[in-house]
N, CA, C and O atoms as a Tripos MOL2 file, in Angstrom:
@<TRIPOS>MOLECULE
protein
  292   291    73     0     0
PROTEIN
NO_CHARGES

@<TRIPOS>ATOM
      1 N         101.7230   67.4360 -123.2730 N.3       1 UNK1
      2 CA        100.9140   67.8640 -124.3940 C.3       1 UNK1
      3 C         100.8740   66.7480 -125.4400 C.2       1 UNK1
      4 O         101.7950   65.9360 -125.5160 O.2       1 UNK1
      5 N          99.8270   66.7080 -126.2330 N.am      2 UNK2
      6 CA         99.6250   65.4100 -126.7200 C.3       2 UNK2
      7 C          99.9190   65.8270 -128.1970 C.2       2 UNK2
      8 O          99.4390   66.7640 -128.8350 O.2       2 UNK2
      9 N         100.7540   64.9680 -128.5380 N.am      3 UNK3
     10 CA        101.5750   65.1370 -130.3800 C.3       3 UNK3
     11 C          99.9580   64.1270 -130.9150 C.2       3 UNK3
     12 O          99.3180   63.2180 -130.3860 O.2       3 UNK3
     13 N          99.7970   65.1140 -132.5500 N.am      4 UNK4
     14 CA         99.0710   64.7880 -133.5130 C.3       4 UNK4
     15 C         100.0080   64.0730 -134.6200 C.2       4 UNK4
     16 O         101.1900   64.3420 -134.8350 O.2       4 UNK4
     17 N          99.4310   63.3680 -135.0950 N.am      5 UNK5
     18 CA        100.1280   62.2610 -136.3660 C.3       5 UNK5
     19 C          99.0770   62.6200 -137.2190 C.2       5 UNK5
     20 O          97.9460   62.6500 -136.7340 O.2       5 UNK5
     21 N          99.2640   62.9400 -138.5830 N.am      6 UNK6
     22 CA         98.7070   62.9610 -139.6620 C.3       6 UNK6
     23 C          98.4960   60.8370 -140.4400 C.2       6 UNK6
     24 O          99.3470   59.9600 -140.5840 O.2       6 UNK6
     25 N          97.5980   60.8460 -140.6070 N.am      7 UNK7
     26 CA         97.3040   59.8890 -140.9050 C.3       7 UNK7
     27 C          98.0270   59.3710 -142.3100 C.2       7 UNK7
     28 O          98.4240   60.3430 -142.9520 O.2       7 UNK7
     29 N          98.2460   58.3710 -142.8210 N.am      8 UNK8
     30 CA         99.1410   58.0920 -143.9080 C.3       8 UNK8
     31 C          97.7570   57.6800 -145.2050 C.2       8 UNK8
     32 O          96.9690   56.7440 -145.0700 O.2       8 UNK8
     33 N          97.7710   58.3640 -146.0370 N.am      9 UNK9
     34 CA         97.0940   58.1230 -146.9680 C.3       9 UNK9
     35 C          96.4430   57.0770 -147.6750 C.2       9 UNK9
     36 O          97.1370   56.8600 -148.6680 O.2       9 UNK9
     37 N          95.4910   56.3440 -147.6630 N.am     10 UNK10
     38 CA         95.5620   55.0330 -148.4270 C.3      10 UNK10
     39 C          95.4580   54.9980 -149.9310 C.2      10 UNK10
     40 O          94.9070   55.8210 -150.6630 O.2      10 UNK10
     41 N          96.1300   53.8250 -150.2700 N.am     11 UNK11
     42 CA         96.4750   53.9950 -151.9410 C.3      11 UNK11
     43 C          95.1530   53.2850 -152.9400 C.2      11 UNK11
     44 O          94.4330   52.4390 -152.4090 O.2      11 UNK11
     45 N          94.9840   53.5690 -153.9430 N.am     12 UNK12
     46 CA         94.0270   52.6640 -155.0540 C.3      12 UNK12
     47 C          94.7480   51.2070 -155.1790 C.2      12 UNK12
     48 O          95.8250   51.0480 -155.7550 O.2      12 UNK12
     49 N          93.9580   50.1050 -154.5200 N.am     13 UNK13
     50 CA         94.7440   48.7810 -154.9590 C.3      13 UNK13
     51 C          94.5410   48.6890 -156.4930 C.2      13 UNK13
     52 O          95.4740   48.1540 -157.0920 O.2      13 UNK13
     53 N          93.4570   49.1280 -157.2630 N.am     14 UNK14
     54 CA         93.5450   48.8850 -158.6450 C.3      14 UNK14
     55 C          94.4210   49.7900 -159.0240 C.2      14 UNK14
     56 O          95.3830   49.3350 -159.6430 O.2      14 UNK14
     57 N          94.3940   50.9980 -158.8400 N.am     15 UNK15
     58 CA         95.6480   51.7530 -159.3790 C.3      15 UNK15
     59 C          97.1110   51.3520 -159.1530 C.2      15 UNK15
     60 O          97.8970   51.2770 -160.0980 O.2      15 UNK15
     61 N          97.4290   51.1220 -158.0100 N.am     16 UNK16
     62 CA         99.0120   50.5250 -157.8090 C.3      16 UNK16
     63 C          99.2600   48.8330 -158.2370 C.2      16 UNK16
     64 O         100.3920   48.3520 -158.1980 O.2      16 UNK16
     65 N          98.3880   48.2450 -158.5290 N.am     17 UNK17
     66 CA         98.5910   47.0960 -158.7480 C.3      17 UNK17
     67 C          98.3670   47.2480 -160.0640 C.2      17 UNK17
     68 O          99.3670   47.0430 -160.7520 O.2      17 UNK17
     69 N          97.0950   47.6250 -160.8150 N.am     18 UNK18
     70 CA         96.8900   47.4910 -162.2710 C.3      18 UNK18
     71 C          96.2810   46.4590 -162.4740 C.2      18 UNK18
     72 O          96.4470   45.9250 -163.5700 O.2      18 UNK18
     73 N          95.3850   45.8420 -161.5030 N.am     19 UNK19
     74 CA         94.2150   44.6970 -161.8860 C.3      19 UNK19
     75 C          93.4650   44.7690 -161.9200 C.2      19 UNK19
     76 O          93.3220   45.9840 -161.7770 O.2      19 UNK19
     77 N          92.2630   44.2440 -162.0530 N.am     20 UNK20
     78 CA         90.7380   44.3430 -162.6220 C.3      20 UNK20
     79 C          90.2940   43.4530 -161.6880 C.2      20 UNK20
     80 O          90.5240   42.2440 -161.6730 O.2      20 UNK20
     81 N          89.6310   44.1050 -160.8860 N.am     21 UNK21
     82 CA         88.7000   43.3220 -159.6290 C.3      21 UNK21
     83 C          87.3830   43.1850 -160.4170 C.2      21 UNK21
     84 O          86.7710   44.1200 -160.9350 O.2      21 UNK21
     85 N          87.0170   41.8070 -160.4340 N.am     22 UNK22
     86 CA         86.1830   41.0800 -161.5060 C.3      22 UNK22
     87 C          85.2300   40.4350 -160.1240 C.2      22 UNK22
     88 O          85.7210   39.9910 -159.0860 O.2      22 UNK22
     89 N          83.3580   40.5580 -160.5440 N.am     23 UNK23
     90 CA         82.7250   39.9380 -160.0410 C.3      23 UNK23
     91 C          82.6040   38.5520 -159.4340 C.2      23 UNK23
     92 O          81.8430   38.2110 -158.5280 O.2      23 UNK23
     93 N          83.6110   37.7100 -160.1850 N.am     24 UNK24
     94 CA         84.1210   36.5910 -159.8100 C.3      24 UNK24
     95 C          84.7840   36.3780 -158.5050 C.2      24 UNK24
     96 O          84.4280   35.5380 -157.6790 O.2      24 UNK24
     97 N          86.2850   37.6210 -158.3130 N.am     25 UNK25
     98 CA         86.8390   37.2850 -157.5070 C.3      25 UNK25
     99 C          85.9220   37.7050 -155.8440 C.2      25 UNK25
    100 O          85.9880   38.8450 -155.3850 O.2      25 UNK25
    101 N          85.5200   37.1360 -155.4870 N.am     26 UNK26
    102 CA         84.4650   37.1450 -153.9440 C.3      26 UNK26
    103 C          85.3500   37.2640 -152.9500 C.2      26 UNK26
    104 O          84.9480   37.9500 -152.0100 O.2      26 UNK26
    105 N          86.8880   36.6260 -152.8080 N.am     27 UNK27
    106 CA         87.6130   36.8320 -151.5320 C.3      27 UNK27
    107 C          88.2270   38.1020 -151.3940 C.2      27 UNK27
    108 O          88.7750   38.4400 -150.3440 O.2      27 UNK27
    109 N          88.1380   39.1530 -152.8560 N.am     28 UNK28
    110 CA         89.1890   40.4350 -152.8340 C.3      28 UNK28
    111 C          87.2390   41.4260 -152.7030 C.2      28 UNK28
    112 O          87.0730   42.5460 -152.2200 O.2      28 UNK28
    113 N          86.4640   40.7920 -153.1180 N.am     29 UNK29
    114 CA         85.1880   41.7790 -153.1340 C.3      29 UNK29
    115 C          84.9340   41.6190 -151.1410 C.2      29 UNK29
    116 O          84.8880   42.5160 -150.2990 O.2      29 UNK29
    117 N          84.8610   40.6680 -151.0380 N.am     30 UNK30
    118 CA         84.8700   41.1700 -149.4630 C.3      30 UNK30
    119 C          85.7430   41.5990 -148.3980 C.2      30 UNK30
    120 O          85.3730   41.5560 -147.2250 O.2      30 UNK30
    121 N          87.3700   42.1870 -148.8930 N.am     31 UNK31
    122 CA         87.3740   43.3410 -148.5420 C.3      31 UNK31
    123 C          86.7160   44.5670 -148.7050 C.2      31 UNK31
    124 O          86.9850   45.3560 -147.7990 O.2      31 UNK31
    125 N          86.1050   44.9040 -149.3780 N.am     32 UNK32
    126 CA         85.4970   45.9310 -149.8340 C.3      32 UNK32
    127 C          83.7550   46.2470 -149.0110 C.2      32 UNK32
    128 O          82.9860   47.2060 -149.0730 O.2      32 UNK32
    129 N          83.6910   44.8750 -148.2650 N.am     33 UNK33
    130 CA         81.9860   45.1320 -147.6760 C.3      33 UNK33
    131 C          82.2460   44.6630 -146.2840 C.2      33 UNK33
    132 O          83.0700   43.7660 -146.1030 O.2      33 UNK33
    133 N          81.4590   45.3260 -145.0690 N.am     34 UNK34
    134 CA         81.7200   44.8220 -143.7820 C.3      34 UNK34
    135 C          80.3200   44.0370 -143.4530 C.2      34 UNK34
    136 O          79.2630   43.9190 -144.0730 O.2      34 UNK34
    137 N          80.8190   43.5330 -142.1390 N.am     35 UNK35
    138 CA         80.5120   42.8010 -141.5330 C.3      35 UNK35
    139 C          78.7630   42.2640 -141.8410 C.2      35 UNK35
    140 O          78.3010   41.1280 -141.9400 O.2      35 UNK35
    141 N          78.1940   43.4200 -141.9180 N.am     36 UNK36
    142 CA         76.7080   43.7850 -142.3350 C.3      36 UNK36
    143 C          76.3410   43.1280 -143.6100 C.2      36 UNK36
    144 O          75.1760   42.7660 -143.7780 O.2      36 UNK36
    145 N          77.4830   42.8950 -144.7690 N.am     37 UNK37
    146 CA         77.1520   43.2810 -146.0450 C.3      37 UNK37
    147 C          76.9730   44.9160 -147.2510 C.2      37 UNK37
    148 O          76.6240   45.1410 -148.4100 O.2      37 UNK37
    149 N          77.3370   45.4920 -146.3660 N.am     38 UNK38
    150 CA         77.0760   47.0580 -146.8740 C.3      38 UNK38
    151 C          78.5170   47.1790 -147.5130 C.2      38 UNK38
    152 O          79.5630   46.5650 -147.3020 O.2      38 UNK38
    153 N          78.0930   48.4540 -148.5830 N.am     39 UNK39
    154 CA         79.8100   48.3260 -149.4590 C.3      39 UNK39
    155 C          80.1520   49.4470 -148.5740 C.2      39 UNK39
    156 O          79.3880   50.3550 -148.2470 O.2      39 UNK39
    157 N          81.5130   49.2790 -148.1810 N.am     40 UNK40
    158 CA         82.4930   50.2950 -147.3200 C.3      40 UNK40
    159 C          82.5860   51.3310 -148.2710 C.2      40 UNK40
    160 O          82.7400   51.0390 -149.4560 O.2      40 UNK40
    161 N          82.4990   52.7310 -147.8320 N.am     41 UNK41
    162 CA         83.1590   54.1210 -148.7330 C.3      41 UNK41
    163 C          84.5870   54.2400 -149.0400 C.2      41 UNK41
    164 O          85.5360   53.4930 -148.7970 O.2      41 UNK41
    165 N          84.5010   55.3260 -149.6140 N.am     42 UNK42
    166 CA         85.9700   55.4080 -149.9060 C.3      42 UNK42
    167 C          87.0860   55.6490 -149.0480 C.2      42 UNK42
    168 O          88.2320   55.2490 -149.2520 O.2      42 UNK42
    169 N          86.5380   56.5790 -147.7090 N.am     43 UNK43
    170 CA         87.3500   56.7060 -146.5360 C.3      43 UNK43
    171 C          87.9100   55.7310 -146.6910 C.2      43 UNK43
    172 O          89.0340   55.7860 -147.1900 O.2      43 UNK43
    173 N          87.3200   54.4230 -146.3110 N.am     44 UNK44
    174 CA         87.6510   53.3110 -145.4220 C.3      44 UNK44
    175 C          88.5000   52.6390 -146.2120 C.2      44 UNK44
    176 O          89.6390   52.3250 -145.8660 O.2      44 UNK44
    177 N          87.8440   52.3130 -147.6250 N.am     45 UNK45
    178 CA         88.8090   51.5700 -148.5470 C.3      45 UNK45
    179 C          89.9740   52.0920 -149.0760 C.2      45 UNK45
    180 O          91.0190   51.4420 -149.0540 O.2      45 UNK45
    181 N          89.8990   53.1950 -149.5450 N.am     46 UNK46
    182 CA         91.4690   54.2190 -150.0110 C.3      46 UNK46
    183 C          90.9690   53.9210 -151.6710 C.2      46 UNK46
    184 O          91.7900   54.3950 -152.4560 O.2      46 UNK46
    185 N          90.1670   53.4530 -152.1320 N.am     47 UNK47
    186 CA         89.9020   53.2140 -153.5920 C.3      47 UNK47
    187 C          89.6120   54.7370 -154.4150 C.2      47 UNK47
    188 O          89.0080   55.5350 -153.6990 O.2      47 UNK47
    189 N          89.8640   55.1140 -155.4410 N.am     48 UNK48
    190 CA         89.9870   56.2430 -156.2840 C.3      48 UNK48
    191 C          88.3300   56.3030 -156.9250 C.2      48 UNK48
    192 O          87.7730   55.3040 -157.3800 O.2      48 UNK48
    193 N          87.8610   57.3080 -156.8750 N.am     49 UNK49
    194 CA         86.4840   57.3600 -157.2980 C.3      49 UNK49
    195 C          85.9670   56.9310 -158.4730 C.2      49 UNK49
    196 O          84.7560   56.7420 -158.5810 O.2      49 UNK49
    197 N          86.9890   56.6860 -159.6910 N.am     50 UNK50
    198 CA         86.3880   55.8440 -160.8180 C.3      50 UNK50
    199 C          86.1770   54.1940 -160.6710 C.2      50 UNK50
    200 O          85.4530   53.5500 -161.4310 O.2      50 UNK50
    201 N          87.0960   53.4960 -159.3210 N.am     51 UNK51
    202 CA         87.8290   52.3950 -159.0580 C.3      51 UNK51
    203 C          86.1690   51.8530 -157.8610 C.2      51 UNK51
    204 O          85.5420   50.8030 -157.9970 O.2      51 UNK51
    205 N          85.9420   52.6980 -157.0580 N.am     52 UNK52
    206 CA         85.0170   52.8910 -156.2330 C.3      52 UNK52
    207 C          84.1060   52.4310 -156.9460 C.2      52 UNK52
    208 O          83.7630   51.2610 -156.7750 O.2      52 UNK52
    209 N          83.5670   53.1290 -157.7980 N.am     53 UNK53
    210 CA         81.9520   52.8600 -158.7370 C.3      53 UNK53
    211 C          82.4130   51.7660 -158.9270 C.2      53 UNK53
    212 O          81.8180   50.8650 -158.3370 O.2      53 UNK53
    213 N          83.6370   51.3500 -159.8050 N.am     54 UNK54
    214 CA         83.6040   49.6850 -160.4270 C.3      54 UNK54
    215 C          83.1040   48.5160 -159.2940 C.2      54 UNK54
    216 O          82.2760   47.6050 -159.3000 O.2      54 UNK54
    217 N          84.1460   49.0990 -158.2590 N.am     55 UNK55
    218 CA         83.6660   47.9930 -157.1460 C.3      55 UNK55
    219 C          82.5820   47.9670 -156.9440 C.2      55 UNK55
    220 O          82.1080   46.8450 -157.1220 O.2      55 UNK55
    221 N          81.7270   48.8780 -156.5620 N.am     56 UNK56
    222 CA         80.6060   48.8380 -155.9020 C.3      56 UNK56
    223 C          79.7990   48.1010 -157.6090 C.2      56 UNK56
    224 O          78.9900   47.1970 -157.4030 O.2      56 UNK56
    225 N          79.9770   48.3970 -158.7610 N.am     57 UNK57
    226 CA         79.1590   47.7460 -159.7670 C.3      57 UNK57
    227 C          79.6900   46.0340 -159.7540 C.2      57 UNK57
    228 O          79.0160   45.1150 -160.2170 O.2      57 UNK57
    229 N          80.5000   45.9440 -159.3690 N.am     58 UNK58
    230 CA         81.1240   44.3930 -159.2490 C.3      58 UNK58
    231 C          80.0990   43.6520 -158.3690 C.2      58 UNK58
    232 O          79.2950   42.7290 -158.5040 O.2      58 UNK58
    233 N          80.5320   44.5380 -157.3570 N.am     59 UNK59
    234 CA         79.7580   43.7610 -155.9980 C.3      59 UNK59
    235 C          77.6210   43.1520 -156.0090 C.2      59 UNK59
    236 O          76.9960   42.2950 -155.3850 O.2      59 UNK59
    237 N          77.2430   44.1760 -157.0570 N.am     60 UNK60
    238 CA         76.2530   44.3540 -157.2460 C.3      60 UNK60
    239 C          75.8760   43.1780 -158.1120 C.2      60 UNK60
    240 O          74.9220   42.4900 -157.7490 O.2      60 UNK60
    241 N          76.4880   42.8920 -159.1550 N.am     61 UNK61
    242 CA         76.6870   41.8950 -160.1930 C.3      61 UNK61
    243 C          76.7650   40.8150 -158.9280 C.2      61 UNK61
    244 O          75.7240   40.2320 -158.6260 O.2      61 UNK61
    245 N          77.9860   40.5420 -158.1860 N.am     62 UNK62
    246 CA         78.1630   38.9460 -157.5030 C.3      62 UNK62
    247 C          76.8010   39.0970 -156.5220 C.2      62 UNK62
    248 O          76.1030   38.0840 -156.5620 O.2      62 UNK62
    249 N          76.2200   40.3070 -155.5340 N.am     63 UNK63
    250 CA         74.7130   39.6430 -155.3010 C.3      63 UNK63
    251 C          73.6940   39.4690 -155.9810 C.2      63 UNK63
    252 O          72.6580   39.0940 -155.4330 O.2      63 UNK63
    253 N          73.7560   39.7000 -157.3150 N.am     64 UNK64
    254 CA         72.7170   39.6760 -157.5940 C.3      64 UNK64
    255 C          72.5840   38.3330 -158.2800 C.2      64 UNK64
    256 O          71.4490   38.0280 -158.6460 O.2      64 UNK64
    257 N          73.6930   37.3810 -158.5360 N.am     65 UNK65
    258 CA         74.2090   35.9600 -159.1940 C.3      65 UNK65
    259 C          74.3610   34.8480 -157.7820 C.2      65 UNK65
    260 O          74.4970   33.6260 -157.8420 O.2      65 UNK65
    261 N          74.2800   35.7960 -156.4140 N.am     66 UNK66
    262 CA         74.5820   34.9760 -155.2970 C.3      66 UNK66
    263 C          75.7670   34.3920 -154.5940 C.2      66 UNK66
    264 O          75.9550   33.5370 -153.7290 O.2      66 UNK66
    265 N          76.5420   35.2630 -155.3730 N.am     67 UNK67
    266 CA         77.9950   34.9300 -154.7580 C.3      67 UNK67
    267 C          78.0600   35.9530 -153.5040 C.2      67 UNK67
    268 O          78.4300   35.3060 -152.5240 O.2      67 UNK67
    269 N          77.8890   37.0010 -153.2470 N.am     68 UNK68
    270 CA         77.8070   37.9830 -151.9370 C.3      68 UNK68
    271 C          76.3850   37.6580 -151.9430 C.2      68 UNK68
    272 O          75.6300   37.3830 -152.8760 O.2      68 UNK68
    273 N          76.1400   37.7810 -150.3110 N.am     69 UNK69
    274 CA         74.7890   38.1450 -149.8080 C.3      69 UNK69
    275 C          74.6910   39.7460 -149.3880 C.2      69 UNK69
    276 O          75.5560   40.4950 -148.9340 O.2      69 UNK69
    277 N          73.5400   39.9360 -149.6630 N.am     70 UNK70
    278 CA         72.9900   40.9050 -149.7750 C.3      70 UNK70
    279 C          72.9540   41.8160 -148.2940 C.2      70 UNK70
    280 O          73.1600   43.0290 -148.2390 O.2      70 UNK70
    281 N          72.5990   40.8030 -146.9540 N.am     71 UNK71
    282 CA         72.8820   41.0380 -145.8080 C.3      71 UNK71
    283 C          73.3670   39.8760 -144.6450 C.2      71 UNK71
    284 O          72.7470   38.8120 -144.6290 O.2      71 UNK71
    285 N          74.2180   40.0430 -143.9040 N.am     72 UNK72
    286 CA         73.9650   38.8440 -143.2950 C.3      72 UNK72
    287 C          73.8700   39.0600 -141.6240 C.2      72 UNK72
    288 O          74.5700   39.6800 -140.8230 O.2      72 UNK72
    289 N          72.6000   38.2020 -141.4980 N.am     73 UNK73
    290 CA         72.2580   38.1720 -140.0620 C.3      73 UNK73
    291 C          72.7480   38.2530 -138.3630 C.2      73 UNK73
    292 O          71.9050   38.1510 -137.4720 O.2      73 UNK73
@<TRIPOS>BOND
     1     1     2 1
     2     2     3 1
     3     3     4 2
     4     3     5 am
     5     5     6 1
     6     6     7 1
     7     7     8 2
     8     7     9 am
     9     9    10 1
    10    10    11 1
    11    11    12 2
    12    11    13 am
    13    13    14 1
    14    14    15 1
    15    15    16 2
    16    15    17 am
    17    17    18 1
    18    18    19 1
    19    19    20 2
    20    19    21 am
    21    21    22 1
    22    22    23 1
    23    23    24 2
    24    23    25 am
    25    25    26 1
    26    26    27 1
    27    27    28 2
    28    27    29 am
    29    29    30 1
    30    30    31 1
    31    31    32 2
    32    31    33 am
    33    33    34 1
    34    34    35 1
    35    35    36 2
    36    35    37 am
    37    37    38 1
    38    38    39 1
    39    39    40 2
    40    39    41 am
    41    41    42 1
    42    42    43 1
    43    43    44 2
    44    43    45 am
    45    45    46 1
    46    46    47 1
    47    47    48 2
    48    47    49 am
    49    49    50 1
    50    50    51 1
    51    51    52 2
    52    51    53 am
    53    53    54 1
    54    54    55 1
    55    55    56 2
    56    55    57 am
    57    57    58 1
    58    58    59 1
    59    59    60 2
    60    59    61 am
    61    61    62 1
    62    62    63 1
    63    63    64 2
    64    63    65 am
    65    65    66 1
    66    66    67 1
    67    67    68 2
    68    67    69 am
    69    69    70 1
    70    70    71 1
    71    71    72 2
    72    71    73 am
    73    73    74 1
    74    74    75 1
    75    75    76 2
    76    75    77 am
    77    77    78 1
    78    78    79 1
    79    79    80 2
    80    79    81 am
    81    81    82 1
    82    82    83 1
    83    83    84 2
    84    83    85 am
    85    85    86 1
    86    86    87 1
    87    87    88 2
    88    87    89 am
    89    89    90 1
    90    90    91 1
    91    91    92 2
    92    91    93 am
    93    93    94 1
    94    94    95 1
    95    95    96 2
    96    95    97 am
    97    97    98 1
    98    98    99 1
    99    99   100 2
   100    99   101 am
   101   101   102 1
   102   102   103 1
   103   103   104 2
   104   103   105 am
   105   105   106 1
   106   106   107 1
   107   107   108 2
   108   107   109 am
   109   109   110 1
   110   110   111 1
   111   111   112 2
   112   111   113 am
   113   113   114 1
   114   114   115 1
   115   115   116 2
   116   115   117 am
   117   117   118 1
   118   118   119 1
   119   119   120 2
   120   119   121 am
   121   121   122 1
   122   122   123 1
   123   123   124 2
   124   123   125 am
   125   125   126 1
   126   126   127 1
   127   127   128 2
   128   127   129 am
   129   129   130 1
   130   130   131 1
   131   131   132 2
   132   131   133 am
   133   133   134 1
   134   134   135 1
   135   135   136 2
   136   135   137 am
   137   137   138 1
   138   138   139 1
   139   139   140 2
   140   139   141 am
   141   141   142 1
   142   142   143 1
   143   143   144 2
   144   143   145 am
   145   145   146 1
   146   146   147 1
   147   147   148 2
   148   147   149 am
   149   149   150 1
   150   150   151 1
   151   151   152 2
   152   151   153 am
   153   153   154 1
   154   154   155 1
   155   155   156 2
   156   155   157 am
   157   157   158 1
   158   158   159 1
   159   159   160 2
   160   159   161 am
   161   161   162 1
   162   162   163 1
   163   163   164 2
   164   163   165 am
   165   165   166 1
   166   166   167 1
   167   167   168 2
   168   167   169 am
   169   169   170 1
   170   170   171 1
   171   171   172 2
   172   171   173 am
   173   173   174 1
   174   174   175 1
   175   175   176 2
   176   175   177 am
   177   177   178 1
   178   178   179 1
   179   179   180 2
   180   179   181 am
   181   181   182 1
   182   182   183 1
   183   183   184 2
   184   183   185 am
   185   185   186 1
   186   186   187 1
   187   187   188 2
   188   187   189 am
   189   189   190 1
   190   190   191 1
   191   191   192 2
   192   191   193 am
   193   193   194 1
   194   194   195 1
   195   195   196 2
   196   195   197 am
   197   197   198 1
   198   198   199 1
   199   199   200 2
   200   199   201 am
   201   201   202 1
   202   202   203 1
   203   203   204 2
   204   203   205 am
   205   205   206 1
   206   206   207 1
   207   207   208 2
   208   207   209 am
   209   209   210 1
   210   210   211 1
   211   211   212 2
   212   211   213 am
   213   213   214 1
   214   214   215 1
   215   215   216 2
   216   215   217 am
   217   217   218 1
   218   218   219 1
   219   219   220 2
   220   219   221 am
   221   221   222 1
   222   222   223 1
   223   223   224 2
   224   223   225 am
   225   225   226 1
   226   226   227 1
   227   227   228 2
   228   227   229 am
   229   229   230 1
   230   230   231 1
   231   231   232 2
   232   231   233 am
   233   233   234 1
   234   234   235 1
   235   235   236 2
   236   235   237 am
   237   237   238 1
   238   238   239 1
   239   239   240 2
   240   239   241 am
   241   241   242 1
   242   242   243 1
   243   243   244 2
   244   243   245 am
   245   245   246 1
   246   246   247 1
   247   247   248 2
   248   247   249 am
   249   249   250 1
   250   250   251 1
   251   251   252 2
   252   251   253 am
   253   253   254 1
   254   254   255 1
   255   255   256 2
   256   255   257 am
   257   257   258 1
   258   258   259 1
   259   259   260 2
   260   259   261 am
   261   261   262 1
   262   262   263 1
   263   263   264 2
   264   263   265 am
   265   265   266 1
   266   266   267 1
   267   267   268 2
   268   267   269 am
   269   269   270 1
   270   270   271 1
   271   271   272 2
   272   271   273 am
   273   273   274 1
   274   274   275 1
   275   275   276 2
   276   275   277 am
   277   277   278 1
   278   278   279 1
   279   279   280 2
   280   279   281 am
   281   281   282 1
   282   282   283 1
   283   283   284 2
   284   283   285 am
   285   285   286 1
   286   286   287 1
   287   287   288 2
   288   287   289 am
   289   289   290 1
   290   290   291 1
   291   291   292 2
@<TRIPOS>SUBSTRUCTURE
     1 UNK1         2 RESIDUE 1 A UNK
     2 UNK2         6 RESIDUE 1 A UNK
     3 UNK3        10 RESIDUE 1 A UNK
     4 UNK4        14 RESIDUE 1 A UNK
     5 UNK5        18 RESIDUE 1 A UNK
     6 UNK6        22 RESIDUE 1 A UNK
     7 UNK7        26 RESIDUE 1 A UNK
     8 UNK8        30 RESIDUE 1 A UNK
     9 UNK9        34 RESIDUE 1 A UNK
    10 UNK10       38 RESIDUE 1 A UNK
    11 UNK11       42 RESIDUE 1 A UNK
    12 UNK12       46 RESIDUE 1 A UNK
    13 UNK13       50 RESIDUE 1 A UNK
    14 UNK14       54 RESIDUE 1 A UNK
    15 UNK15       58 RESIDUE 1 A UNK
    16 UNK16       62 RESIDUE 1 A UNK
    17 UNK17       66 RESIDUE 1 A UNK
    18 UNK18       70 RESIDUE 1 A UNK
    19 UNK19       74 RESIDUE 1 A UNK
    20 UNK20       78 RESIDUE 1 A UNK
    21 UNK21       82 RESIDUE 1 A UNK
    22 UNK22       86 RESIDUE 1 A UNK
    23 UNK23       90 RESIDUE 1 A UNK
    24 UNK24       94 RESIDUE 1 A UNK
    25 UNK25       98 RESIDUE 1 A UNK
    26 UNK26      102 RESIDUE 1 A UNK
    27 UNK27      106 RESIDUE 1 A UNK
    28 UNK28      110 RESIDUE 1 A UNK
    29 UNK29      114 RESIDUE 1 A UNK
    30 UNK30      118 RESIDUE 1 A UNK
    31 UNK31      122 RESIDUE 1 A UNK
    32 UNK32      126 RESIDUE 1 A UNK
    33 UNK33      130 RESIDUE 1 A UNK
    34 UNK34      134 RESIDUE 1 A UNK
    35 UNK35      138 RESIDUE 1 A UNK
    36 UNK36      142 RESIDUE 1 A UNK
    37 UNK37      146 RESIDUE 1 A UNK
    38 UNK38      150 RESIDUE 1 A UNK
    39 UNK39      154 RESIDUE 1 A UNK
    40 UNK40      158 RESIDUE 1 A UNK
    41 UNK41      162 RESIDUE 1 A UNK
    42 UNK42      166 RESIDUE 1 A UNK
    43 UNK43      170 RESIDUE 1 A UNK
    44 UNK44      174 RESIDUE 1 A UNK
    45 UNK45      178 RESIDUE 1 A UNK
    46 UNK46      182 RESIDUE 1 A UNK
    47 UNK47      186 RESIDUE 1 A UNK
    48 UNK48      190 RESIDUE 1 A UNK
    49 UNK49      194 RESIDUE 1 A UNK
    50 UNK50      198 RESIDUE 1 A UNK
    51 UNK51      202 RESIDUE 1 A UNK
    52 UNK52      206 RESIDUE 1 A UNK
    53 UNK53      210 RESIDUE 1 A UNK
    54 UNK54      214 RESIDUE 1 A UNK
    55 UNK55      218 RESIDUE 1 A UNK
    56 UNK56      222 RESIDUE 1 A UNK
    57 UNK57      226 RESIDUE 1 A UNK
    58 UNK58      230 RESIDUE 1 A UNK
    59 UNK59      234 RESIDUE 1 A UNK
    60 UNK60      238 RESIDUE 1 A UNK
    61 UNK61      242 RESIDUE 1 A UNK
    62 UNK62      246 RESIDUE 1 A UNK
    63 UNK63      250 RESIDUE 1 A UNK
    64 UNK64      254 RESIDUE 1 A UNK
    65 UNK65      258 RESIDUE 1 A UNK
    66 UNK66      262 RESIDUE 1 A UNK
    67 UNK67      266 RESIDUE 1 A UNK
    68 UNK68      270 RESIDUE 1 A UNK
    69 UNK69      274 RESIDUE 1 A UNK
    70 UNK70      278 RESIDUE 1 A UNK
    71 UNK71      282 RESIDUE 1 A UNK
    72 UNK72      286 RESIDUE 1 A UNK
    73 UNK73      290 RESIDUE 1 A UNK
């Protein structure tokens, strides 16, 4: 019979750390977008829903200045 594991929760990196993910930083914003360019949900990221919007407003700011692309091929 096959044992179930409850999955382990993921945490807010801005909440447990206490930093400010800034449009600037591009190597911590693309954790946050896959392969496509699309911003990952919250499932995926573990980010807290006020923390979520920021990112996704971050991310929006660095494509729209050209630091993230928008999609990539």
């Amino acid at each position: 019979m096959a044992e179930f594991y409850r999955k382990k929760k993921k945490v807010c990196y801005m909440c447990t750390t206490g930093k400010d993910i800034n449009y600037k930083d591009v190597d911590i914003l693309k954790k946050y977008i896959n392969d496509k360019g699309k911003i990952l949900p919250r499932r995926v990221t573990g980010a807290c829903a006020k923390h979520q919007r920021h990112i996704a407003e971050q991310i929006k700011k660095a494509r729209a200045i050209a630091l993230l692309p928008y999609t990539n091929k």
